[in-house]
C-alpha positions in Angstrom: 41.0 22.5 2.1 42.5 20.2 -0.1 40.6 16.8 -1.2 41.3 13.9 0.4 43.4 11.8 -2.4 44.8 8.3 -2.7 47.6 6.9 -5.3 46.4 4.1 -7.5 48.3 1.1 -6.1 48.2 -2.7 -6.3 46.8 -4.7 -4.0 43.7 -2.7 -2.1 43.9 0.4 -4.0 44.1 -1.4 -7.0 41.2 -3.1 -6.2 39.2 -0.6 -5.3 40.3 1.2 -8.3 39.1 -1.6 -10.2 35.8 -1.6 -8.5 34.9 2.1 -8.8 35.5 1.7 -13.2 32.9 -1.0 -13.1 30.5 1.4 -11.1 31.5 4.3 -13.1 30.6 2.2 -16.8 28.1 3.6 -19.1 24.4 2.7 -18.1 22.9 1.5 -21.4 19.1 1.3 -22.5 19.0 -2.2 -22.0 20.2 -2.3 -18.6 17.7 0.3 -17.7 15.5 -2.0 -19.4 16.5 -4.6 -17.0 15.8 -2.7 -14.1 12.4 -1.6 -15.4 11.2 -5.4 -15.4 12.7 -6.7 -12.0 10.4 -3.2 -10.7 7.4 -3.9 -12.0 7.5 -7.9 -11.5 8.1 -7.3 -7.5 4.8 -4.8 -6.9 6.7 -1.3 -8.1 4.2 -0.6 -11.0 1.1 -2.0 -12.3 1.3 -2.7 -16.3 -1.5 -4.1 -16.6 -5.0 -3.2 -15.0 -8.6 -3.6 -15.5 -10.5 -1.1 -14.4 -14.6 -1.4 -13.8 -16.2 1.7 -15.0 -19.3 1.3 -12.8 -21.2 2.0 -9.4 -21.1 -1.6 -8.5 -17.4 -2.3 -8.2 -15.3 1.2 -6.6 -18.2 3.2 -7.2 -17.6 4.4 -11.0 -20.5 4.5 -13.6 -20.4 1.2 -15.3 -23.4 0.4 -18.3 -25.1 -3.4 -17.1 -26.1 -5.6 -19.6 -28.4 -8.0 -17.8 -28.5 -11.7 -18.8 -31.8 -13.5 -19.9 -34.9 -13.9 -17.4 -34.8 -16.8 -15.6 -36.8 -19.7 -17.8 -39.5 -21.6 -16.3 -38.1 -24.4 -13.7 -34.8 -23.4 -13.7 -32.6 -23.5 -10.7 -30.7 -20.2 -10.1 -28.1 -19.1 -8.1 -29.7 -17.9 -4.6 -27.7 -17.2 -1.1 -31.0 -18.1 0.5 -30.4 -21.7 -1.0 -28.3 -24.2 0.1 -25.2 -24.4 -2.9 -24.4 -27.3 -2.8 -28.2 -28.0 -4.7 -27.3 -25.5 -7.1 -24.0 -27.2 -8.1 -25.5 -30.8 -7.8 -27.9 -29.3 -10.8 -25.7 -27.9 -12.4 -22.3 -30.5 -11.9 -22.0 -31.6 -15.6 -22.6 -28.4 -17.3 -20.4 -25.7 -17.8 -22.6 -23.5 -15.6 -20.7 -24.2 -12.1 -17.1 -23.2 -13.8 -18.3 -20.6 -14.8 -19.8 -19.4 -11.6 -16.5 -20.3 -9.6 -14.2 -18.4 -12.1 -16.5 -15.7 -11.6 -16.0 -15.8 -7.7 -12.4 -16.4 -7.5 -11.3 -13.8 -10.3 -14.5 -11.4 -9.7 -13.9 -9.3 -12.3 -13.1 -11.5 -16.2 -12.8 -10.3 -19.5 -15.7 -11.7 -22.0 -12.7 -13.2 -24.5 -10.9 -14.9 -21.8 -14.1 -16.5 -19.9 -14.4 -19.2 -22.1 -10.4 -21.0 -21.6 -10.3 -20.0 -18.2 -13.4 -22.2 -17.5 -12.1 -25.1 -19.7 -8.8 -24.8 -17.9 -10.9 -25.2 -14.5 -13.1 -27.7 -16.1 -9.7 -29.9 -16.8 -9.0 -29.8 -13.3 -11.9 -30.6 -11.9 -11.9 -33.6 -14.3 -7.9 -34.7 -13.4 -9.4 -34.3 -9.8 -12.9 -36.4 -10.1 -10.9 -39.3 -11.8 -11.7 -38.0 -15.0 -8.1 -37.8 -16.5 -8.4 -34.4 -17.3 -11.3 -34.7 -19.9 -14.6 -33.3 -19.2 -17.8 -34.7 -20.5 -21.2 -32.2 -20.4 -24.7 -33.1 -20.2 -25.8 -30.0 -21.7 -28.6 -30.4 -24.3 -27.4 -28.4 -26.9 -25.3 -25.4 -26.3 -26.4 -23.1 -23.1 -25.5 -19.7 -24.5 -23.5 -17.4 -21.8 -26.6 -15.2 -21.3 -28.1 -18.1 -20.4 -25.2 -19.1 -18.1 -25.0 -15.6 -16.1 -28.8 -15.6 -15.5 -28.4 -18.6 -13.6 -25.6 -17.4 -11.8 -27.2 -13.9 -11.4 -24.1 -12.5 -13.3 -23.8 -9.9 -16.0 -21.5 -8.3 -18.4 -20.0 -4.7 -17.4 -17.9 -2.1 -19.8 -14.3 -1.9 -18.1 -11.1 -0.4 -19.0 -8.0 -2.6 -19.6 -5.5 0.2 -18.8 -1.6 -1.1 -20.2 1.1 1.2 -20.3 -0.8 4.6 -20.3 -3.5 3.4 -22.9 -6.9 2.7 -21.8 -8.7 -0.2 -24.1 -12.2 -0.4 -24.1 -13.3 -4.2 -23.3 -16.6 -6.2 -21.9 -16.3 -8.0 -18.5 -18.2 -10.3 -16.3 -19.0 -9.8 -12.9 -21.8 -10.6 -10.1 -24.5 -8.4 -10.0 -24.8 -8.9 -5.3 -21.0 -8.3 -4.9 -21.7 -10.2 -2.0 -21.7 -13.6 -3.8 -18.3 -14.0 -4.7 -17.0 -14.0 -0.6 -19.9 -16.8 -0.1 -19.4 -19.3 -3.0 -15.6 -19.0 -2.0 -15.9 -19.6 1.2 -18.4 -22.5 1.1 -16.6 -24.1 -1.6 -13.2 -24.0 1.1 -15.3 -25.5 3.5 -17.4 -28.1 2.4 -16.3 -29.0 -1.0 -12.4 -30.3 -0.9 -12.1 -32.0 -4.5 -13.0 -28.4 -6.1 -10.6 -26.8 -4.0 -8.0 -28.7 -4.8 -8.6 -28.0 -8.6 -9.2 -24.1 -7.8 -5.7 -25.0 -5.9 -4.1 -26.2 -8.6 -5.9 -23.6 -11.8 -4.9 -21.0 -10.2 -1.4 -21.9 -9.6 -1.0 -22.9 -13.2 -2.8 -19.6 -14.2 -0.7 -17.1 -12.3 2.6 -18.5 -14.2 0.7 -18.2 -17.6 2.0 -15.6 -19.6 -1.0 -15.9 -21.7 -3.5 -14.5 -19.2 -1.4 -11.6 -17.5 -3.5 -9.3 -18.4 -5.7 -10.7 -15.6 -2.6 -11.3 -13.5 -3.8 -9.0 -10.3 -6.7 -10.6 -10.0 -5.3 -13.9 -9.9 -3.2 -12.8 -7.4 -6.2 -11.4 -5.5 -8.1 -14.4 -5.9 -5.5 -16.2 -4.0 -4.9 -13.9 -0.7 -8.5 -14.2 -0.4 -8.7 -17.8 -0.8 -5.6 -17.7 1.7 -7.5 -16.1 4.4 -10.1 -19.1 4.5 -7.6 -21.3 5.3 -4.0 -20.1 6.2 -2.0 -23.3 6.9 -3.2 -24.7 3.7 -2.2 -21.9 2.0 1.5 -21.5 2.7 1.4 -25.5 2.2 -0.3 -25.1 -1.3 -0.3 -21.6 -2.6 3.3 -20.6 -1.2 5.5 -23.3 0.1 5.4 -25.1 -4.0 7.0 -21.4 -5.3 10.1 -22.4 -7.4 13.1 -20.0 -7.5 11.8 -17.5 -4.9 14.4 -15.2 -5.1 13.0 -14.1 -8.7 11.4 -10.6 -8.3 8.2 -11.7 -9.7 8.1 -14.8 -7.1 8.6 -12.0 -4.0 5.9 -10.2 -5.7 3.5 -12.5 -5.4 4.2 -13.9 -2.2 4.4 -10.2 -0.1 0.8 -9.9 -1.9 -0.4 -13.0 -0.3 1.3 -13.1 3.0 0.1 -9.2 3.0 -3.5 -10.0 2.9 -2.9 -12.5 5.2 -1.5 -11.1 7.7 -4.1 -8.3 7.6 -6.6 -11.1 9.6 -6.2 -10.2 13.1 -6.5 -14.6 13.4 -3.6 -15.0 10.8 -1.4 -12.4 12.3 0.8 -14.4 14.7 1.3 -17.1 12.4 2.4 -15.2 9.4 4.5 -13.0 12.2 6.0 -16.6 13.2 6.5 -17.4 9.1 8.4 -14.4 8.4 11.3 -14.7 11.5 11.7 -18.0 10.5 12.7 -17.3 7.0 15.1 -14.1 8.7 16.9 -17.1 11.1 17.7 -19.3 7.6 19.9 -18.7 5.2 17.1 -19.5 2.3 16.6 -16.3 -0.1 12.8 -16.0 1.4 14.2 -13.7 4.4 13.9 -11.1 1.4 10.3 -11.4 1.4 10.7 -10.8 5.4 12.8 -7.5 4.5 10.0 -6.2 1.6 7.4 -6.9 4.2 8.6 -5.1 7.5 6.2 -2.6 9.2 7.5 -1.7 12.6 3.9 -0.6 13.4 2.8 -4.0 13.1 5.9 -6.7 13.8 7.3 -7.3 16.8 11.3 -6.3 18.6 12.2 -9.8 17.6 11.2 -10.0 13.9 12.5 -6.2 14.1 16.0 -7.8 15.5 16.0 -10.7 13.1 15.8 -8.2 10.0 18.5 -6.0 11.5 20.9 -8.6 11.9 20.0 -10.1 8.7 20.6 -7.2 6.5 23.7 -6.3 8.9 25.2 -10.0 7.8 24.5 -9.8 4.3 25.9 -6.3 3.9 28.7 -7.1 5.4 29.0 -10.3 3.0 28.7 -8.2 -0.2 31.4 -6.0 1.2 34.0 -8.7 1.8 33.2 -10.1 -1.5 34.2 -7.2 -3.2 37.1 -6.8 -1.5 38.4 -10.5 -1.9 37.1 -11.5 -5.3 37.5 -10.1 -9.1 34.3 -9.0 -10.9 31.8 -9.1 -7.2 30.0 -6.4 -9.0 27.6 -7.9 -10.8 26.4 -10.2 -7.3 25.8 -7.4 -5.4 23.7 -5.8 -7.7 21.0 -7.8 -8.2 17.9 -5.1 -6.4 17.3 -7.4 -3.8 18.1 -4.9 -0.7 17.2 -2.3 -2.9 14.0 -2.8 -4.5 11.5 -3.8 -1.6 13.4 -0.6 0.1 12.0 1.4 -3.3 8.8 -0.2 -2.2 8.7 0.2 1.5 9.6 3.3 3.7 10.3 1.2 6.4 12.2 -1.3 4.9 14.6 1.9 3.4 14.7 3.2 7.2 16.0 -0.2 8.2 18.6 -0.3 5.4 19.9 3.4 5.9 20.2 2.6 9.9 22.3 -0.6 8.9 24.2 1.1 6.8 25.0 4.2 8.6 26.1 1.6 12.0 28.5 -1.0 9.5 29.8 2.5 8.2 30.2 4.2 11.9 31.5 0.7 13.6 34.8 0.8 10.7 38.1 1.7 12.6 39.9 3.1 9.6 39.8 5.2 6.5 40.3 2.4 4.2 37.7 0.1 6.0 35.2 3.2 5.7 36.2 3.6 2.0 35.3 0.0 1.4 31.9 0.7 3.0 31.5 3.8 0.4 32.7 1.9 -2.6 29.8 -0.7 -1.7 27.5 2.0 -1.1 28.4 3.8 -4.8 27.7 0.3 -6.2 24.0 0.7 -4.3 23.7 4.4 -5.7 24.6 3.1 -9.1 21.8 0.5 -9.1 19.4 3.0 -7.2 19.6 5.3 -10.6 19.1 1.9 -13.1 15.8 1.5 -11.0 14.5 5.0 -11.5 11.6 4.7 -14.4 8.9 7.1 -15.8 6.4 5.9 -13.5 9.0 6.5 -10.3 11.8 9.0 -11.1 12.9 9.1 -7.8 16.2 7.9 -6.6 15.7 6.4 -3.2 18.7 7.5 -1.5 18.4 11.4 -3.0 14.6 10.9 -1.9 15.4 10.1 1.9 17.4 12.9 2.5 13.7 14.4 2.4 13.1 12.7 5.7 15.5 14.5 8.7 15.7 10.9 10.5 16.8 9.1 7.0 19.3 12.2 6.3 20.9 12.0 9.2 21.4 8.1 8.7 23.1 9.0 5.4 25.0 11.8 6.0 28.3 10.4 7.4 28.5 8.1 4.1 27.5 11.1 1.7 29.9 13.4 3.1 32.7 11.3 3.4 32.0 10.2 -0.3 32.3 14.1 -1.5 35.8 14.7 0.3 37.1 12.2 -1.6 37.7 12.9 -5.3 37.4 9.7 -7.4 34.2 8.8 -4.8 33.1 12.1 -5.4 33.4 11.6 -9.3 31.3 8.5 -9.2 28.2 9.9 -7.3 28.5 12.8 -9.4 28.4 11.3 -12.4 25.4 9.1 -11.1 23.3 12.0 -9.9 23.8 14.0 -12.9 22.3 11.5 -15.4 19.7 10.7 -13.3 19.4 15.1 -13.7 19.8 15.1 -17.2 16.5 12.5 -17.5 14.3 15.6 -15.8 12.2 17.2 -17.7 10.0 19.4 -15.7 11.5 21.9 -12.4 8.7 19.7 -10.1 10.8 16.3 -11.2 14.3 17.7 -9.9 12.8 19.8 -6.9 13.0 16.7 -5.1 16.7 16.7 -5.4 17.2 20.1 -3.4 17.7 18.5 0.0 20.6 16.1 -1.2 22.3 19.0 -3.0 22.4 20.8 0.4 23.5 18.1 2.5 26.8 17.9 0.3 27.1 21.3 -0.3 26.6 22.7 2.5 28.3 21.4 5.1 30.3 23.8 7.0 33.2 23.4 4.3 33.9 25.7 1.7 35.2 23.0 -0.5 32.2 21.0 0.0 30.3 23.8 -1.1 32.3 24.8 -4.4 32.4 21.1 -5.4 28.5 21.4 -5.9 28.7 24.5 -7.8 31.2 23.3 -9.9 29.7 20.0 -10.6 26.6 21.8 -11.5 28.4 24.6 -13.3 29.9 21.5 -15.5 26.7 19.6 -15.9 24.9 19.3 -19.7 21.8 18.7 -18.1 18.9 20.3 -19.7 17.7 21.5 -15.6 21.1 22.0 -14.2 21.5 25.9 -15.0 17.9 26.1 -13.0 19.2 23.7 -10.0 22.6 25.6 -9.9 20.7 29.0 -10.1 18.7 27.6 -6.6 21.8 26.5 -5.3 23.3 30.1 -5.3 20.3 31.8 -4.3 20.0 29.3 -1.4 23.7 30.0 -0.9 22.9 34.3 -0.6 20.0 33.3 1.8 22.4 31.6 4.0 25.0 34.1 4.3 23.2 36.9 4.7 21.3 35.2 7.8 24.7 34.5 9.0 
């Protein structure tokens, strides 16, 4: 059977000529680059993790390093006390930052505990009518041993682990890992001033390039603080976010809103949050989409997402089709990302896909849902990265559910030459970056919904596309792909 061509033409077919050159332009370095960033900054890979090598904290071997004994009339840090003596002791010294920094962040490096703790101290100070400077009543200078005796704290060996390298580096930590869940939670309650300037540090902190190498706990810090107190955490920790449409930005906020909604008592209201954000046209809904988990949300959050991804979809589409250069709006990762992220949240955009795709009348209205599709493939490739090779829509065809969804789109891209010459192109690249046979393997199930669909064509289309391919793997996939294709005939 012949393929299905059409005549480059003004008007639409010029169009959507126009359209498939900008999908089919040379992915560069830098745009990869790009991709890589917008990833990482929305949850898709850690670069930057401190790891405790210790039985304390997750039960690895860690070396203590205990602070001085206790000297003679001191007041230390004690559950069995009330804490509010210990900080009325202890107010004007730089002993109660330090204990608070220690119970937000839990785990600090040694080299950053010293401007963390002046950057609380200033708040508390802006707070306390103190304009921001901070006067101690120290005599002398209390050394940090002496500090994390009185806090019952102590220095551990950790790993700082940054793009593949592990860095060897001291850290300070509680030695009851009960304490940090107690001083938080008493300071939430009953002591409003330092919350406000924990409110405010941390907010300034988790912006501050300078400390992201302690950027997870920060963010930890927070959804655990949020839990305390959930209505003053969307007002103070969430609600102040600027520019929440930034990848970075729905990063953080799914972490919070995450933990929160973990609380069986915070449950409905961050439920409640969430469909309000899917009814408005305000770029959170996105952080509605990232966070969708059918096992948890409800029909109507479930309808709210659908109809919200259905709408904007269906925007993008139009947009390409009645505006020059659409491209580059579309592909911004915002459907595709959290879907990279969430299984559920890639169901829910195959199934949308698959009905806008199903519900168009004509040939030309389904090839405008392909085109937009391609333009998603495209971007799918740009986010693929050494720490996830996988393309997300050659990964679902994995899943029988997800292939399904897909397969009317797929197919009807590979009957069509020039549609067929764009995904081709795409999924070839992204072959030509393998390295090993278990990085492509994953690849196997798309290769056979295409190429074997019941069509010869279909079929030779894959072979010769392979046969064609420089890819250092391709002569091992296409050697697969006709030993699959004996297998099937001679069970015929």
């Amino acid at each position: 059977m012949s393929d299905v061509t059409m005549d480059r033409k003004s008007g639409d077919d010029g169009k959507r000529q126009d359209i498939l050159d900008m999908i089919t332009e040379p992915i560069t370095e830098a745009e990869k680059a790009e991709h890589l960033k917008i990833s990482v900054d929305n949850g898709g890979s850690p670069v930057n993790m401190i790891v405790n090598l210790g039985s304390i904290h997750g039960d690895i071997a860690q070396h203590h390093v205990r602070g001085s004994d206790e000297e003679a009339g001191s007041v230390c840090l004690e559950r069995v006390k009330d804490l509010g003596d210990f900080i009325q002791i202890h107010k004007n010294t730089h002993t109660v930052p330090v204990m608070i920094v220690t119970a937000v962040l839990e785990t600090i490096p040694e080299h950053l505990l010293s401007s963390l703790c002046q950057q609380l101290e200033r708040w508390i100070s802006r707070l306390s009518g103190g304009g921001g400077k901070t006067e101690k009543t120290d005599t002398g200078y209390a050394s940090l041993k002496e500090i994390l005796a009185l806090i019952k704290a102590e220095k551990i060996d950790a790993q700082l682990r940054r793009e593949g390298t592990a860095v060897p580096i001291r850290c300070v930590v509680f030695t009851d890992p009960s304490y940090p869940e107690w001083i938080r939670r008493e300071i939430w309650a009953d002591y409003f001033e330092l919350r406000e300037a924990v409110t405010g540090w941390l907010m300034e902190l988790k912006d501050d390039p300078a400390v992201n190498v302690i950027y997870y706990q920060v963010v930890k810090g927070i959804s655990e603080l949020a839990v305390l107190d959930c209505v003053y955490a969307v007002e103070k920790f969430i609600d102040p976010v600027d520019k929440p449409w930034r990848a970075d930005r729905i990063g953080y906020i799914v972490k919070v809103l995450g933990t929160l909604r973990k609380s069986t008592q915070h449950k409905e209201y961050v439920e409640h949050l969430l469909c309000t954000w899917l009814k408005s046209r305000e770029p959170y809904w996105r952080i509605a989409y990232q966070m969708y988990d059918p096992s948890v949300c409800t029909q109507w959050y479930e309808k709210l997402l659908h109809d919200k991804l259905s709408e904007e979809i269906r925007h993008d589409v139009d947009a390409l089709r009645e505006e020059e250069n659409e491209q580059h709006r579309i592909s911004k990762g915002y459907l595709l990302v959290p879907a990279r992220i969430n299984l559920a949240a890639a169901h829910m955009l195959a199934a949308v896909l698959e009905e806008i795709f199903s519900k168009a009348g004509t040939k030309p209205e389904k090839g405008e849902i392909v085109i937009y599709f391609l333009s998603l493939f495209r971007e799918d490739y740009l986010y693929t990265n050494p720490q996830h090779r996988k393309m997300l829509f050659i990964d679902l065809c994995n899943q029988r559910e997800e292939r399904h969804l897909l397969e009317g789109i797929l197919v009807f891209a590979w009957r069509d030459i020039r549609y067929r010459n764009v995904m081709a192109r795409i999924f070839l690249q992204h072959l030509g970056d393998m390295k090993k046979t278990a990085d492509w393997e994953y690849m196997q199930w798309f290769f056979k919904t295409l190429g074997f669909t019941g069509r010869e064509r279909d079929h030779y289309n894959m072979r010769y596309m392979l046969e064609r391919s420089k890819a250092e793997l391709a002569g091992e996939a296409l050697d697969w792909f006709n030993k699959i294709t004996k297998e099937r005939r001679r069970t015929k």
